[in-house]
Each structure stands twice: as C-alpha cells, then as structure tokens.
C-alpha positions as MATLAB code, in Angstrom:
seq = 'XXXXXXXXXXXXXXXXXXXXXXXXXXXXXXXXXXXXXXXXXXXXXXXXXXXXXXXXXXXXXXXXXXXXXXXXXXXXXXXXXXXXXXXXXXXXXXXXXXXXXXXXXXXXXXXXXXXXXXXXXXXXXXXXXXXXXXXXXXXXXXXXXXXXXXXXXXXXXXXXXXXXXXXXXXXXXXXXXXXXXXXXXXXXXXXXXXXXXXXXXXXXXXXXXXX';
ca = [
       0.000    0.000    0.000;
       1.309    3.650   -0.727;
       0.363    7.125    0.734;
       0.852    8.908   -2.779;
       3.219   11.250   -1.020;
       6.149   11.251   -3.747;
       9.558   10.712   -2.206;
      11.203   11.372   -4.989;
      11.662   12.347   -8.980;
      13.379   10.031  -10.729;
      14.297    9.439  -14.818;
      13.490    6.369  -17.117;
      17.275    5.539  -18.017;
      16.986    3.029  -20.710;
      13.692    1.133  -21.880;
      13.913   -2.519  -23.500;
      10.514   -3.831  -25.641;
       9.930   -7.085  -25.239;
       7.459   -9.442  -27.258;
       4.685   -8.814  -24.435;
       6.120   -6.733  -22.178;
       8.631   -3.947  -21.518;
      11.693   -3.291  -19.543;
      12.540   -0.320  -17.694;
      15.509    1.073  -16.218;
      14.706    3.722  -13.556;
      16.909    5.833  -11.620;
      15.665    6.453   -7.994;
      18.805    6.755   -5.512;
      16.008    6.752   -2.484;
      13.742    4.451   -3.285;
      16.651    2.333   -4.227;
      18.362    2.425   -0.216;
      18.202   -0.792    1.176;
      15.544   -2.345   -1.749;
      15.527   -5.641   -2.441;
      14.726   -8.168   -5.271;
      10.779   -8.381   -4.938;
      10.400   -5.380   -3.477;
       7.604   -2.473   -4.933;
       8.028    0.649   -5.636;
       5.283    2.740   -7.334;
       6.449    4.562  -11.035;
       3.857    7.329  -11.367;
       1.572    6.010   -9.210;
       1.436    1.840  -10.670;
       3.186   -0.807   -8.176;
       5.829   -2.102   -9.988;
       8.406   -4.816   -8.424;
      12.037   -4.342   -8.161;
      14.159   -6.671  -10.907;
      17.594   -6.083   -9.458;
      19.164   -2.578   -8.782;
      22.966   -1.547   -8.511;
      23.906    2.296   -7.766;
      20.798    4.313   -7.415;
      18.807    2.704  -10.257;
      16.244   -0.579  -10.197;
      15.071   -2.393  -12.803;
      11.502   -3.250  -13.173;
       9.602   -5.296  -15.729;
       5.836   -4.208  -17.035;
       3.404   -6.630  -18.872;
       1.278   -6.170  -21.733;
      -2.017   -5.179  -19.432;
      -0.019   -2.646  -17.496;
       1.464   -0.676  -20.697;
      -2.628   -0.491  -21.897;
      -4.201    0.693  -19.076;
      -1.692    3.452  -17.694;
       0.400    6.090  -19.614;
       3.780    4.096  -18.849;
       3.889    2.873  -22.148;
       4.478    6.516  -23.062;
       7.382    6.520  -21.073;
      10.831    6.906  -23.145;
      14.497    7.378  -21.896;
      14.998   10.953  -20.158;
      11.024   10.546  -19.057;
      10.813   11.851  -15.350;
       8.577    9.894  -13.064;
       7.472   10.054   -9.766;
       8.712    7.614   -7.414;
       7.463    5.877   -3.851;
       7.797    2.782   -1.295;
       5.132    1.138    0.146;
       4.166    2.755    3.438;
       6.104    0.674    6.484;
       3.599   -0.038    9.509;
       2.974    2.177   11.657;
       4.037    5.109    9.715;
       2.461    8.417    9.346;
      -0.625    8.164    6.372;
       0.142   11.479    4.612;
      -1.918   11.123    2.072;
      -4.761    8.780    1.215;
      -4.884    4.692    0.526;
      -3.500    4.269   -2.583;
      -2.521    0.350   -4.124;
      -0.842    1.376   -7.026;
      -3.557   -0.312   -9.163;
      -4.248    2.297  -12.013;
      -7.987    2.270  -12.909;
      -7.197    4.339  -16.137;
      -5.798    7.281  -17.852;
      -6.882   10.972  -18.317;
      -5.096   13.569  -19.653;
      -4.388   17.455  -19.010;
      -6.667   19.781  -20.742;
      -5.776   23.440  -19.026;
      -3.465   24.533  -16.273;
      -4.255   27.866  -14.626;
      -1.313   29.525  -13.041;
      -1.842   31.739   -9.917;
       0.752   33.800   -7.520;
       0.646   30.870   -5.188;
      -0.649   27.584   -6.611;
      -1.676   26.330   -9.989;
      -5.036   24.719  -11.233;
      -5.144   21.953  -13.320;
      -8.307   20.543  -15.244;
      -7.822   17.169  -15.862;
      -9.941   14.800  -18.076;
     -12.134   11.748  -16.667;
     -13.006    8.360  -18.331;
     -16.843    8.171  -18.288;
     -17.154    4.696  -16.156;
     -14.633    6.264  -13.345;
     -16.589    9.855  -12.582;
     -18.884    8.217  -10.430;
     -16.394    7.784   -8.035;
     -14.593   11.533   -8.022;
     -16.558   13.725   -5.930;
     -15.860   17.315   -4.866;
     -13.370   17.289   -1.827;
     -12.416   14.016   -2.216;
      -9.444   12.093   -2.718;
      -7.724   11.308   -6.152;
      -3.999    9.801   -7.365;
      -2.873   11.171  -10.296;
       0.679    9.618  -11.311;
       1.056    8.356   -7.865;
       0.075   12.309   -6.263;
      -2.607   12.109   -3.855;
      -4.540   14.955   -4.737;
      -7.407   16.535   -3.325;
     -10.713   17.433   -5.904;
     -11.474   20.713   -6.563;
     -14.098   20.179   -8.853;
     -15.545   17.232  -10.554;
     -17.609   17.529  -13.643;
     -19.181   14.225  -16.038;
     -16.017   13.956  -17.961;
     -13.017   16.474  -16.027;
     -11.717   17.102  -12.714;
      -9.676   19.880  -11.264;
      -6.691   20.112   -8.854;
      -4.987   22.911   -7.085;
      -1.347   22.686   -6.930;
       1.219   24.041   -4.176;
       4.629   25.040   -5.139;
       6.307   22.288   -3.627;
       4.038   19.921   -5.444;
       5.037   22.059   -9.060;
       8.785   21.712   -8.430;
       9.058   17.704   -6.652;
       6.859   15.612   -9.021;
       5.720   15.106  -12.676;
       2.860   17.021  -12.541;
       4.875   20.665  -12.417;
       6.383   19.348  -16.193;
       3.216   18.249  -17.922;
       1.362   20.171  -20.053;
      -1.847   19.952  -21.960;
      -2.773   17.023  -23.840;
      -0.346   14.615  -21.769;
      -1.637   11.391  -20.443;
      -1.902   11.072  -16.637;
      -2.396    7.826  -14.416;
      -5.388    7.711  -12.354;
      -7.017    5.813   -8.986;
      -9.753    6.784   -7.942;
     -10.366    5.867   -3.530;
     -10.594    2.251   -3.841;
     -13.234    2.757   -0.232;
     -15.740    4.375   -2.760;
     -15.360    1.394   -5.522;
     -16.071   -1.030   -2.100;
     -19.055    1.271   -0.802;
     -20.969    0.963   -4.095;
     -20.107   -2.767   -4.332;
     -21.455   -3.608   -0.861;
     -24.525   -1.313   -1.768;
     -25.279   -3.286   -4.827;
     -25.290   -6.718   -3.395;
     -27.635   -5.151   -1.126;
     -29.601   -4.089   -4.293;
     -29.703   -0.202   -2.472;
     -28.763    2.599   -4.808;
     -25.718    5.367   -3.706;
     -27.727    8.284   -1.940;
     -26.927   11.559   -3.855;
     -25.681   14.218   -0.973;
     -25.527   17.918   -1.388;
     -22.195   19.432   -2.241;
     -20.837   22.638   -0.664;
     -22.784   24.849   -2.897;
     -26.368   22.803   -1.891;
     -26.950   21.420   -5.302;
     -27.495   17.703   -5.518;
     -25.502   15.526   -7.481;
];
C-alpha cells in the first residue's frame, strides 16, 4: 500500500521492448536504499516490483495489461517519473490509501497559473466519474490529490509550489496522459450497496446542489 506522497523524482534511463512486455531502467537513488529483489516501488503512481538494482537505479519489468491501461507505455528514456515505497507499519498516512492499481488514464486539458498555486483541469473516463466527488481524494501519477471540482467527464486540482517543483505534474502540459485511482473505499461502498440491491444516496455538495 502507498500514501501517494512522492519521495522522490526520478528518470526512465533506458527502456527494453519485449514481445509482451517492456523493460525499464529507472533511476531512484532513495527508493533504491536498502531495496531488495521483490520489493515495490510505485512509477507514477502503478506498483511495480524491483528486478535487481545496482547504484541508485532498479530495474523493473511491465506486462502487456499494465502498458494499456496506464500512460507508462508513453514513457521513453529521459522521461521523469514520480517515485514511492510502500508505506512501512505504523508510519504516518500522509496522504490517502493508494494500491498502485491504475484504474485508467486521463489527460491534461488546461493549467491555470496563480501567484501561489496552480489549477489543473484534468480529463475523466466516463465509467470512473462516479467515483470523483468534490473534496475528495484522487492519485494522479502516484500524487494524492485533493478534488477541486468534478464535472461528467473532467476534474480539477490545485497545486502548491512544492508539489510544481518535486513531481511530474509541475512538467506536464496539456494534452499529456496522466495515471489515475480513484479511492478504492468508494469502488467497495458501491459494491457492498449493490449486493444489497440499495442505490448510492446523492448528498448535497458545498454549494447545496445535488448531485
């Protein structure tokens, strides 16, 4: 399990295709400290497990499914990406429950710059807005991110400085792809509702309007 709190920003350093999968080369000098074969570490936000590694890089190998349902098949030498551990027990949870399971891909369509912060509108797959509500949590490339505002097919984020300069997100511009997860605790809410047979109850948002 990860937090989404990015530990660090790290570079693709060589990519190999393979028939069904590809091979990546990452450099991560703190994710790498005392990692082990097996170990995961999550690449913009999808667990990936650690190959081998040797002086501040690890080697990780992603499968066919992976490279179609995230953006890492985008990825190319030079790429930066953000880079986490799984959260030890009984560690701090920064940020939100994240499993580095990506549930698909959106992709920038505006950022708004501001004196302090910077808004980003981000689009949303149509089966996945159900589950992004105003306030509430979202991973983009392994970021936990808090919802500004969630329309049928977008999303907005407001981003801090240090959030700009220490992950992917301060690089990207319009019309890049973008990983997402949506909180897997409102996926298991509307599962346990429908074997009940009970619809979601719509609740008023900050503004009173029902949604």
């Amino acid at each position: 399990m990860f937090t989404g709190i990015v530990e660090e920003l790290g570079e693709v350093t060589a990519v190999e295709n393979l028939d069904d999968a590809s091979r990546f080369r990452l450099r991560g000098p703190v994710v790498t400290e005392g990692a082990r074969h097996g170990d995961s570490i999550a690449v913009n936000g999808v667990c990936l497990t650690v190959v081998d590694h040797e002086d501040g890089e690890f080697t990780a190998d992603v499968m066919a499914e992976t490279l179609n349902r995230s953006s890492l098949g985008a990825l190319a030498v030079g790429s930066r990406v953000n880079l986490e551990r799984p959260m030890a027990v009984g560690e701090r949870l920064g940020g939100h429950i994240v499993q580095g399971h990506v549930d698909g891909t959106g992709e920038i369509i505006e950022r708004k710059p501001s004196e302090n912060w910077e808004i980003v509108k981000i689009s949303l797959p149509a089966d996945l807005s159900r589950y992004v509500v105003e306030k509430g949590s979202i991973t983009v490339d392994g970021i936990s991110l808090t919802v500004v505002d969630a329309g049928p097919d977008f999303f907005t984020v407001s981003l801090i400085p240090t959030t700009l300069d220490l992950t992917t997100l301060g690089r990207k511009q319009p019309g890049d792809p973008v990983n997402l997860e949506v909180d897997v605790i409102a996926k298991y809410v509307e599962r346990l509702l429908g074997a009940r047979g009970e619809q979601p109850v719509s609740l008023p948002d900050t503004r009173g309007e029902t949604r």
